[in-house]
C-alpha positions in Angstrom: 16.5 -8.3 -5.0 14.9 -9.3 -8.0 12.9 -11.9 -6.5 11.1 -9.2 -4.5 7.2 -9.4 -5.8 7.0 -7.3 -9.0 10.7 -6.3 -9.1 11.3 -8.4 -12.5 8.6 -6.6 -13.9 10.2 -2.9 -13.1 13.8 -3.6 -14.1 15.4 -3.5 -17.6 18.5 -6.3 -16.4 22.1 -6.1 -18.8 24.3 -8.2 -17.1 28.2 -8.1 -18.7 30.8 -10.7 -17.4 34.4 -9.8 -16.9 37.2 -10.4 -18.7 40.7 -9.2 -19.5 41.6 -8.9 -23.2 44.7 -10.1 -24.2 45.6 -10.2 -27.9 41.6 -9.9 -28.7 40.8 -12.7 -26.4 38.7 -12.5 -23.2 40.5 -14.2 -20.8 38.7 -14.8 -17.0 39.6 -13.2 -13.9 39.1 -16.1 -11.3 37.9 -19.2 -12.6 40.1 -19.9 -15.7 38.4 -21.9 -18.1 35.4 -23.2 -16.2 34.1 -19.4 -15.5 34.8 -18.4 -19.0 33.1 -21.7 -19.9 30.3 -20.9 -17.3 30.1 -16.8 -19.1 29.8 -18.4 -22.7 27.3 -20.4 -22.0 25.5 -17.6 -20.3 25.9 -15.3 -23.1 24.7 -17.6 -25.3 21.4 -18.3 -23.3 20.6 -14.6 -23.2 21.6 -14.4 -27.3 19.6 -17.7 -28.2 16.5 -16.6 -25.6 16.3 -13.0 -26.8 12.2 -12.7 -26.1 13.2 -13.2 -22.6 14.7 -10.5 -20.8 16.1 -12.6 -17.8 17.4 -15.6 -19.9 21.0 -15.1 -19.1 20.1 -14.6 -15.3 17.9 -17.4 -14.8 21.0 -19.1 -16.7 23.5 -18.0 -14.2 20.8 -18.3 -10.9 20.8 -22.1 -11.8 24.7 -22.4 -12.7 25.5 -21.0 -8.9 22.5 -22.8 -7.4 24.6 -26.6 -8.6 27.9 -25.4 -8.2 30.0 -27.9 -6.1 26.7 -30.2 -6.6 26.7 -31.5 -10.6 29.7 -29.4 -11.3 30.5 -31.7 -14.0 27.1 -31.5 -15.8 26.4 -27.6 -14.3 26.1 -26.3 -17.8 24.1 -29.4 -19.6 21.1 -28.9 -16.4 21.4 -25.3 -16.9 20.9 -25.4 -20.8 17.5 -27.7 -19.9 16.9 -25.6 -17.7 16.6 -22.9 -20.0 15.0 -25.7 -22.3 17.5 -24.8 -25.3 19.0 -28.1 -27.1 22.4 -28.7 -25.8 23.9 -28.9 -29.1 22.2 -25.6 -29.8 24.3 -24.4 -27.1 27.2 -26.1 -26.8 27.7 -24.5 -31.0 27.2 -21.0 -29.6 29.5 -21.2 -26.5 32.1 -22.9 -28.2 32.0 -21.4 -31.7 34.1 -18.6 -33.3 33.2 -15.3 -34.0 31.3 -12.0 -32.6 28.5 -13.5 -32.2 29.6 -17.5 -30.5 30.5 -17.1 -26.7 33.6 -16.2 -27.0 33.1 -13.3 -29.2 30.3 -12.5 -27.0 32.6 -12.4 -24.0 35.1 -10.2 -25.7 32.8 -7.7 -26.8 31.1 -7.6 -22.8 35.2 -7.7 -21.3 35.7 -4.6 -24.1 31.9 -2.4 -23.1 33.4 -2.9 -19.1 37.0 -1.5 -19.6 35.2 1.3 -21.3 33.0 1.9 -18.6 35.8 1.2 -16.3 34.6 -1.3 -14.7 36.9 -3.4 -13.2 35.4 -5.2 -10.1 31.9 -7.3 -10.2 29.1 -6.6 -9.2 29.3 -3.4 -10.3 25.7 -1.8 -10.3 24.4 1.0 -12.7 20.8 2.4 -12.3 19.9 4.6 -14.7 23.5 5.1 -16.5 24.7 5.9 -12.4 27.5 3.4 -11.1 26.1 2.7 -7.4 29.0 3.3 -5.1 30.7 -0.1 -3.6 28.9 -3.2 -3.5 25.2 -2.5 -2.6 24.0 -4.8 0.3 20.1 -6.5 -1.4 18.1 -4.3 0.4 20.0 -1.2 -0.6 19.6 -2.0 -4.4 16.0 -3.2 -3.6 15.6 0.7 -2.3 17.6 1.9 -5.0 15.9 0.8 -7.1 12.8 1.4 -6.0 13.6 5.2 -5.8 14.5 5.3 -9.1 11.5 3.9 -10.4 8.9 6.6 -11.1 5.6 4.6 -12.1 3.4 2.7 -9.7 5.4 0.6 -6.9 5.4 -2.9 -7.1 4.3 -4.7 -3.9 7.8 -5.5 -3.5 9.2 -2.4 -2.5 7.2 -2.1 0.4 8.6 -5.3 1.7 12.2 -5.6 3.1 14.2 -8.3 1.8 15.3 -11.0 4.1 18.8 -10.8 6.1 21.5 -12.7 5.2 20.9 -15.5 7.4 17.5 -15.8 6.5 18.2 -15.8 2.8 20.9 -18.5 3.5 18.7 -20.8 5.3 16.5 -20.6 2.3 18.9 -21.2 -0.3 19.7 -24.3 1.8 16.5 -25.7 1.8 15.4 -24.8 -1.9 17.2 -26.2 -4.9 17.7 -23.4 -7.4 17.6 -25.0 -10.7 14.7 -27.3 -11.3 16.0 -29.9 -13.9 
């Protein structure tokens, strides 16, 4: 959705990762250490990038675009990517406190149980939880409902079907390292 023309420029993003707390730890739902480690390292893009509004999802765009490809090195091309100093990043994902990754994470697991959110993606437009999981092109419409200034030039374009959009993914790399 948000690489419909004009969309990034339309949409105030806050992306939270889950996490279940357990003795004021976040501990992961699927992926055990490495999604934890892939969440710290996102939070930490977003905190250490804070001029740009899409740090964290450009961070998390590239980390799913090499999964099963660099798995090894996923968050090392990422942090490039996001042309932060690895050490930078590896001190902020791996450090202690409320403001290292993992206090980061704790404090996003702690804001979703108080929304109640339990599932991901879970999709709030305007302080609204969207029902379900909303298909692209129903959040592309959503949002382009909700939006009450001048419509960018992508919300009059549908987004591509799934097929489509998984041919492309094939053929593009996400992350340029």
């Amino acid at each position: 959705m948000l690489a419909a023309e004009g969309l990034k420029d339309i949409v105030a993003l806050s992306q939270h990762p889950l996490a279940r707390v357990n003795d004021s730890f976040a501990f992961c739902h699927h992926g055990g250490w490495y999604e934890c480690a892939m969440q710290t390292h996102a939070l930490c893009a977003k905190q250490l990038k804070p001029s740009e509004p899409f740090a964290m999802y450009d961070f998390i765009d590239c980390n799913f675009g090499n999964l099963g490809k660099k798995d090894a090195d996923n968050n090392r091309l990422c942090t490039a990517n996001a042309s932060v100093a690895y050490d930078t990043m590896w001190s902020c994902a791996t450090g202690y406190g409320p403001k290292s990754g993992p206090g980061l994470l704790l404090e996003s697991a702690l804001l979703a149980d108080k929304l109640h959110v339990h599932a991901a993606p879970t999709v709030f437009i305007d302080g609204k939880q969207l029902p379900g999981v909303p298909q692209p092109a129903d959040l592309l419409k959503a949002v382009c409902d909700a939006y009450t200034g001048p419509k960018p030039t992508g919300c009059a374009h549908p987004l591509p079907t799934a097929v489509e959009e998984e041919s492309a993914v094939t053929a593009a790399q996400v992350c340029h390292v």
